[in-house]
C-alpha positions in Angstrom: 0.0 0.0 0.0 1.7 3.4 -1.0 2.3 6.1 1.1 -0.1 8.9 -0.1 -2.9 9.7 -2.3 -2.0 10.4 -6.2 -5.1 12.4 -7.6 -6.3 11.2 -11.0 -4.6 13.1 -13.4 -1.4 12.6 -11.8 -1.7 8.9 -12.6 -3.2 9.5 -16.3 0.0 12.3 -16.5 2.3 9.5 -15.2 0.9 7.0 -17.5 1.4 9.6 -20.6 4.5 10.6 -20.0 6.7 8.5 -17.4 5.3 4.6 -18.4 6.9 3.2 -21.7 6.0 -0.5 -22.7 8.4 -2.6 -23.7 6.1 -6.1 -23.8 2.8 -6.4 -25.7 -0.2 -5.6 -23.4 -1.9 -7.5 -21.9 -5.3 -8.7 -24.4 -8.4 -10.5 -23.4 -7.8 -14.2 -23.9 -11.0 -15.2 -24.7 -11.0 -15.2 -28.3 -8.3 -17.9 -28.1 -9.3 -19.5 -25.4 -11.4 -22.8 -26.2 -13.7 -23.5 -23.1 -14.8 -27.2 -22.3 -18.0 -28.4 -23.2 -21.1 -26.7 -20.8 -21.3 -29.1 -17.8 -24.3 -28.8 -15.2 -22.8 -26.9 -12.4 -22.4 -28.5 -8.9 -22.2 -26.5 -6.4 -18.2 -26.6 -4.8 -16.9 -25.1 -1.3 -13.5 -23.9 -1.8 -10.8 -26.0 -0.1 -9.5 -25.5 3.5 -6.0 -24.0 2.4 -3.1 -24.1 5.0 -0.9 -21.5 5.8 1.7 -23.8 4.8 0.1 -22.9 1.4 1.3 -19.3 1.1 4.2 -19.4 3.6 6.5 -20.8 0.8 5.9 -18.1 -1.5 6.5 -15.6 1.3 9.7 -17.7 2.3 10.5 -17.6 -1.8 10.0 -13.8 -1.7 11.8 -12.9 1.0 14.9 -14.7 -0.5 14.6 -12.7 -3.9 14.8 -9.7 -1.4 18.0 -11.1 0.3 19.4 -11.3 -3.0 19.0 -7.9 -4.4 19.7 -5.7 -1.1 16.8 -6.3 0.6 14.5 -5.1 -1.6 12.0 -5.8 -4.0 11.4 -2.3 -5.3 10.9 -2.2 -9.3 14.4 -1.9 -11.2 15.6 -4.4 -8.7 16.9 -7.9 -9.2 14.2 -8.9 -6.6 11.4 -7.7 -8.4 12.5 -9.2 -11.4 12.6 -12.4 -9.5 9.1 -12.0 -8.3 7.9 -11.6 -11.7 9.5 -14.6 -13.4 8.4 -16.4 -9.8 4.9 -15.9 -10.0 4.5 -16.7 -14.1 6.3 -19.9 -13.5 3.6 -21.1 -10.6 1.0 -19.9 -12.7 1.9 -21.7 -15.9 2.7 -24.5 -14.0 -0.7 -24.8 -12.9 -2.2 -24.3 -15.7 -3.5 -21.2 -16.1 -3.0 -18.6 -19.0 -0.6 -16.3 -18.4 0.6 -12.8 -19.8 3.1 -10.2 -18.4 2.9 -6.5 -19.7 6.1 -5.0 -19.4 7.0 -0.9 -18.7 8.9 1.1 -17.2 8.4 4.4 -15.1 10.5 6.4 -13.7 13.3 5.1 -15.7 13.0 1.7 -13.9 11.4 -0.9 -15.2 8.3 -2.8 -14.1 6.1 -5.6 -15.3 2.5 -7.0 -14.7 1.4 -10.7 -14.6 -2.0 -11.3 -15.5 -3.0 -15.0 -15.3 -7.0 -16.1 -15.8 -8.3 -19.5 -15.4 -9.8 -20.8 -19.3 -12.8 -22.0 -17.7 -16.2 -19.5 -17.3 -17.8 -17.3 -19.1 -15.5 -14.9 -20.5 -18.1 -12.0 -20.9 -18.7 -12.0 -17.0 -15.2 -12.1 -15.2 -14.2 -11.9 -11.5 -10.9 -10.7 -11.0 -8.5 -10.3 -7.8 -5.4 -8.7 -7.5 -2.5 -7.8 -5.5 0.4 -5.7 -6.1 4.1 -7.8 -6.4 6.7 -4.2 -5.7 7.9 -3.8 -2.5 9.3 -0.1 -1.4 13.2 0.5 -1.4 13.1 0.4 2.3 12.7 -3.1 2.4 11.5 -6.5 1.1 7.3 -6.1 1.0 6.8 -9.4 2.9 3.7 -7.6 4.1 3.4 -5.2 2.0 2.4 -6.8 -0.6 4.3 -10.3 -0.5 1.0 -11.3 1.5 -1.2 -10.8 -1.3 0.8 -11.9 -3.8 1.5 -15.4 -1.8 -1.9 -16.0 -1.0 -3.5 -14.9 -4.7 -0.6 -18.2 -5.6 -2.2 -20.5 -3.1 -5.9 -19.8 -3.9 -4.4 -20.3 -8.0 -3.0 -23.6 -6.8 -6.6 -24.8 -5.0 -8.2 -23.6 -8.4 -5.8 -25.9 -10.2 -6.0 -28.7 -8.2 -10.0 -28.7 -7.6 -10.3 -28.7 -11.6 -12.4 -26.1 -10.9 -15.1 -25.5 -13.9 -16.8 -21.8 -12.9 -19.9 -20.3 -14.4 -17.7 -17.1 -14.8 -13.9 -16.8 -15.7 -11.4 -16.0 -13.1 -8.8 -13.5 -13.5 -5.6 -12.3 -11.4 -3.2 -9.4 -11.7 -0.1 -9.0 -10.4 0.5 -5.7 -10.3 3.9 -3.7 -10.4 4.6 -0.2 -9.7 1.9 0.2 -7.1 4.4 1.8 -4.8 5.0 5.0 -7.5 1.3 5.4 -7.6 -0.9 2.4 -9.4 0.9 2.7 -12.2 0.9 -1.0 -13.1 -3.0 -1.1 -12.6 -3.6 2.1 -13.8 -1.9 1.2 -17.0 -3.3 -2.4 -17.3 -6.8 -1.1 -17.3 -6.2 1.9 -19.3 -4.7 -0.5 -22.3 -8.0 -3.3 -22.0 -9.8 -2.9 -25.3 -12.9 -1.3 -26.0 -15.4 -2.5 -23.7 -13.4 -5.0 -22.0 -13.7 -3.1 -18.6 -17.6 -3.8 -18.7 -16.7 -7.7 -18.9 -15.3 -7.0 -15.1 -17.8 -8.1 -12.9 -16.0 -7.6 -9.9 -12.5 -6.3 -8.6 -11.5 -7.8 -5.4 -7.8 -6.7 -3.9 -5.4 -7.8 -1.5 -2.8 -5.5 0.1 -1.2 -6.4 3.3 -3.3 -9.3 4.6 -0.4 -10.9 6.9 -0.2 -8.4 9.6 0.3 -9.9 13.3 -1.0 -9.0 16.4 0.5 -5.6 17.9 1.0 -4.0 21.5 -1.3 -6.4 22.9 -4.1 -5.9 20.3 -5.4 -8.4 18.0 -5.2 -7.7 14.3 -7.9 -5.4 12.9 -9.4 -7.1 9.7 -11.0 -4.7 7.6 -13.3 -4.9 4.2 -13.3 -1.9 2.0 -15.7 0.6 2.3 -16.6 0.1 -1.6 -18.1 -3.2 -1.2 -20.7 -2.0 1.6 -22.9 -0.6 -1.3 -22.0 -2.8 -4.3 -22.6 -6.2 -2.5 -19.0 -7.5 -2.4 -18.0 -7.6 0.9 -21.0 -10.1 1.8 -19.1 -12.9 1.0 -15.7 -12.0 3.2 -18.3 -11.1 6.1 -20.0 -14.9 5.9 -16.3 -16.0 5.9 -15.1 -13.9 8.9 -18.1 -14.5 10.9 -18.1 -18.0 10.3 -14.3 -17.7 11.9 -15.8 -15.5 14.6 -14.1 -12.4 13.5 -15.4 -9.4 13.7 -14.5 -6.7 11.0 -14.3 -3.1 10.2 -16.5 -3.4 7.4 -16.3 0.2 5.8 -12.3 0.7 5.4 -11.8 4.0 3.3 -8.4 3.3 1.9 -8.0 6.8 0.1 -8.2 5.0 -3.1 -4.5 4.3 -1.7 -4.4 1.0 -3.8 -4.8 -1.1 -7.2 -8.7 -1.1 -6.6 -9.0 2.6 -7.5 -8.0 1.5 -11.0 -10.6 -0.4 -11.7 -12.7 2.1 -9.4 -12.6 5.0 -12.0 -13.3 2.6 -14.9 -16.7 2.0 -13.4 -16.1 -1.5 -12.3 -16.9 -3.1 -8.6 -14.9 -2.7 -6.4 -13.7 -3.8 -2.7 -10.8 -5.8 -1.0 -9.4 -7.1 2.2 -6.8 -6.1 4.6 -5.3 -6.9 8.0 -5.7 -3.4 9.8 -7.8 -1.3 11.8 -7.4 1.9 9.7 -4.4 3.7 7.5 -3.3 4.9 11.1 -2.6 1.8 12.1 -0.5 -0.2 9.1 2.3 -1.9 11.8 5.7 -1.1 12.8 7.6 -2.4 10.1 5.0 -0.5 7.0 7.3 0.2 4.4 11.3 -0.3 6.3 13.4 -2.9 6.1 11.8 -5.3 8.6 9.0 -6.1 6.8 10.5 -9.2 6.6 9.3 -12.9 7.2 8.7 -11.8 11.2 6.3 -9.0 10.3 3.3 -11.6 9.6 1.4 -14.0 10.7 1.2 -17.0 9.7 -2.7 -17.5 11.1 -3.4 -14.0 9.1 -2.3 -15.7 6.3 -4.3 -18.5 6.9 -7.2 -16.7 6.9 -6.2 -14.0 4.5 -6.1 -17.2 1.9 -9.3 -19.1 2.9 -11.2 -15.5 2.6 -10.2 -14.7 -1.1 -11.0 -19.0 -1.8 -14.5 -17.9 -0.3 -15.1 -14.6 -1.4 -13.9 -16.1 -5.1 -15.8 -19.2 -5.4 -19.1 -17.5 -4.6 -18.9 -15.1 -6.7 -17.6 -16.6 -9.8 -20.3 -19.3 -9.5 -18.8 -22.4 -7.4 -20.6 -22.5 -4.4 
């Protein structure tokens, strides 16, 4: 999650003038993709998935960081790790991948976009998290959380053979730390109505925090989804776990949902904190490291998108 609010024509400005592809953008898939024959849908529940599940792409993160001066800020070695990382999982699975390369700033950057060839391709649910850390320090948090447990919901999507009534998309987003741009530019480059194909935008930024000074963490749902209908699916989940949550987060638009937001799409997301006052100690320095999360946050980070995913794409 980046530090402060960048108004919307200082993202379009950025995107005109400081973001430079080098890759082919990302394009919908779904004129190539051939979809399996229509099957009666059963209703699934998403698997129970472990925090095992996610810890090893946190623990594959944090090593990319090691590597590259603990970092994984774009330009860096480590962020060029994490990208290769997550489109190797991802193909290795089995879903179709593409990464948009750019640069900004002078440095480059890269998405990964990876959907699932099953669903309706004219009714998409899409989740994303953002794969950049700051220079401060390796992003195990902040975003490493939500990139790891996006992986381990892709894996339980994989290994269920999961056959949706509507196709399921994730972005990997880079950049997000210089102000969206990754996101900003990924949606700005869809083709012509392919926007309106987005059913819903669900993201994930900084959903490992731990407990703190003797408080428990603070899950919070985004204050977008109160009025759109998204969140209801994260609050069955969280009160099934008897959680409570802050169910109206205003985020200041402070992350890869306000992308999709000004494009007229749905929008909410989930995150492991009371309010923007309270992000941890370690928010964006250098021990964000493998001892600023939890591993039962993670746990439950996971199983919420694997809920929150499955319902709304069809499954259950």
């Amino acid at each position: 999650m980046r530090v402060r609010k960048f108004a919307y024509a200082g993202v379009a400005a950025a995107l005109a003038t400081a973001v430079a592809v080098t890759g082919t953008a990302y394009a919908d898939t779904s004129a190539t993709v051939v979809t399996a024959a229509p099957v009666a849908l059963v209703a699934v529940a998403p698997p129970v998935i472990s925090a095992d599940a996610s810890m090893v792409h946190l623990q594959k993160l944090m090593g990319f960081a090691q590597a590259s001066n603990n970092t994984r800020v774009i330009g860096s070695a480590g962020f060029s790790s994490t990208v290769s990382y997550i489109k190797q999982q991802l193909d290795a699975l089995g879903w179709q991948t593409s990464v948009q390369n750019f640069t900004t700033g002078g440095k480059s950057a890269a998405n990964v976009v990876a959907e699932w060839p099953y669903g309706d391709a004219g009714h998409v649910v899409m989740a994303g998290a953002h794969s950049d850390s700051v220079a401060a320090g390796p992003g195990i948090n902040d975003d490493g959380s939500g990139v790891a447990a996006l992986l381990a919901n892709a894996a339980a999507i994989s290994q269920a053979g999961l056959r949706p009534q509507k196709r399921i998309r994730f972005g990997f987003w880079g950049a997000e730390e210089q102000g969206d741009i990754g996101s900003s530019y990924y949606v700005s480059h869809l083709a012509s109505g392919e926007s309106k194909k987005i059913d819903a935008y669900l993201n994930f930024d900084m959903i490992g925090n731990k407990p703190e000074n003797g408080r428990t963490v603070g899950w919070s749902l985004y204050v977008e989804g109160q009025s759109n209908g998204l969140n209801a699916p994260f609050k069955t989940y969280f009160a099934g776990q008897g959680i409570t949550v802050n169910p109206s987060l205003d985020t200041d638009d402070r992350s890869d949902h306000a992308a999709f937001k000004r494009a007229g799409v749905k929008v909410t997301g989930v995150s492991s904190v009371r309010s923007l006052s309270a992000l941890g100690a370690c928010y964006h320095r250098a021990c964000d490291n493998l001892t600023d999360v939890s591993t039962n946050s993670m746990a439950l980070g996971s199983n919420a998108i694997a809920a929150a995913v499955w319902s709304l794409a069809g499954t259950a």
